[in-house]
Legacy VTK file of the C-alpha trace (Angstrom):
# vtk DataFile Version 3.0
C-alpha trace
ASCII
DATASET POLYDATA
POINTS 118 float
-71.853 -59.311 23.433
-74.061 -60.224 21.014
-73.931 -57.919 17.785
-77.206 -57.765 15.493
-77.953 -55.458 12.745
-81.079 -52.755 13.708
-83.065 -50.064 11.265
-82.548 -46.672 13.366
-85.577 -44.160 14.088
-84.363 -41.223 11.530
-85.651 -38.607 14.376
-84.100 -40.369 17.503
-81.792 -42.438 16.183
-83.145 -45.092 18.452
-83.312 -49.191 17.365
-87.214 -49.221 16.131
-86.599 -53.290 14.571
-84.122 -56.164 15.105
-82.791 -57.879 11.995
-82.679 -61.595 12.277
-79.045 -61.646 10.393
-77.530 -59.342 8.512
-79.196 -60.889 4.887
-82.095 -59.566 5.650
-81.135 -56.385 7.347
-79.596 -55.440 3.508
-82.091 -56.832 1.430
-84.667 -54.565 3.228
-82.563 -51.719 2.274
-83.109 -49.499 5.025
-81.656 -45.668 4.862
-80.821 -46.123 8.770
-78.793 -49.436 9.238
-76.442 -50.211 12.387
-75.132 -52.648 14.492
-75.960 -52.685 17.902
-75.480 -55.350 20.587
-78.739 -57.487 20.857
-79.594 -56.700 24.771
-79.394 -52.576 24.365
-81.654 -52.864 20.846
-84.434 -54.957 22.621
-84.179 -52.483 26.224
-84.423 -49.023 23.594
-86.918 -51.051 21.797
-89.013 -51.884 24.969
-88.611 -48.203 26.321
-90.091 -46.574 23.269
-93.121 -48.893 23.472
-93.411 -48.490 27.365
-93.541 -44.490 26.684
-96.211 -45.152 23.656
-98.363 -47.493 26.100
-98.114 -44.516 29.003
-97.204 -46.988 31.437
-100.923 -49.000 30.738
-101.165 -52.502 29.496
-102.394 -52.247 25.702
-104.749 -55.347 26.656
-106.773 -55.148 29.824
-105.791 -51.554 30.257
-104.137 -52.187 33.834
-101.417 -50.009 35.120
-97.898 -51.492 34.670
-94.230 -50.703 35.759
-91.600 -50.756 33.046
-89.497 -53.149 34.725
-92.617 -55.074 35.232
-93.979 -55.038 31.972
-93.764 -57.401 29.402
-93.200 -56.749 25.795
-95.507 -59.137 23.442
-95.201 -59.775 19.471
-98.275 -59.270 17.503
-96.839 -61.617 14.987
-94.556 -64.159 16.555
-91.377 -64.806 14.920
-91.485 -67.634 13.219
-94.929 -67.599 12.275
-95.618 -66.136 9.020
-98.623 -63.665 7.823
-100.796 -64.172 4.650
-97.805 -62.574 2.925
-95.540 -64.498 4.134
-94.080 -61.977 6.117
-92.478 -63.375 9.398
-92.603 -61.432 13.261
-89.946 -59.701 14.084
-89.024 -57.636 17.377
-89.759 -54.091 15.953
-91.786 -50.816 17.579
-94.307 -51.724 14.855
-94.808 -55.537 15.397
-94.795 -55.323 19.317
-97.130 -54.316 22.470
-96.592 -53.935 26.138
-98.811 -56.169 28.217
-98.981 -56.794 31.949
-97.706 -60.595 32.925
-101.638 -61.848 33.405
-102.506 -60.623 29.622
-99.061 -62.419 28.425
-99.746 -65.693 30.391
-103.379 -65.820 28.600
-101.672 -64.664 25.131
-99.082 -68.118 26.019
-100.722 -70.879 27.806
-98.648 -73.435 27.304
-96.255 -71.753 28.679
-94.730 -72.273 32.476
-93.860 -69.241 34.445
-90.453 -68.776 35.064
-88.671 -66.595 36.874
-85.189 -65.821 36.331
-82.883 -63.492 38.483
-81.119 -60.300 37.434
-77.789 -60.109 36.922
-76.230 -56.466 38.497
LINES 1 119
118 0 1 2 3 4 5 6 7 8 9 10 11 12 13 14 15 16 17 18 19 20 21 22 23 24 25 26 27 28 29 30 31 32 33 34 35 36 37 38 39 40 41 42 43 44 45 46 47 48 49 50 51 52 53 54 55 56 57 58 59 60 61 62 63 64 65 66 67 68 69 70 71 72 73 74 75 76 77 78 79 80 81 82 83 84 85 86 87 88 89 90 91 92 93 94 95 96 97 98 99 100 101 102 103 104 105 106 107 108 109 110 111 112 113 114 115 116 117
């Protein structure tokens, strides 16, 4: 299990943004700080924005599943913004697209598919 440190919806008390290590998780001093295993934080994360996106992509508009659905980073992590503000896997940095929209958001990409684990 893989432990990171998320800021917590004040209403829900839901993961709304993944820390990259706990550094930065302080330094942003956030009122709502926890640590939650990685997996869960990105599923509650995805959930939320599935519910925002009422089950549409938020690019072409097509109808998608939420196990079907991918979730895509406006601002990559790792890439930085004019104020040098890196992506992050939040509610606020990310969108739920359908798997056409995300393979023309990453062309250089290869599809892969990878099975569940039960």
């Amino acid at each position: 299990m893989d432990l990171v440190w998320v800021e917590l919806d004040p209403v829900s008390r839901a993961p709304i943004r993944i820390f990259k290590n706990h550094k930065t998780a302080f330094a942003a001093q956030i009122e709502l700080l926890a640590e939650r295993d990685y997996g869960t934080a990105v599923r509650s994360i995805r959930h939320q924005l599935f519910v925002q996106a009422r089950g549409y992509c938020n690019l072409c508009a097509g109808i998608v599943t939420e196990v079907g659905c991918h979730m895509h980073e406006r601002l990559h992590r790792g890439r930085f913004d004019a104020d040098g503000h890196s992506g992050e896997i939040s509610v606020a940095n990310s969108i739920i697209i359908c798997a056409k929209c995300h393979l023309l958001e990453h062309p250089e990409r290869e599809i892969k598919f990878t099975r569940r684990q039960s």
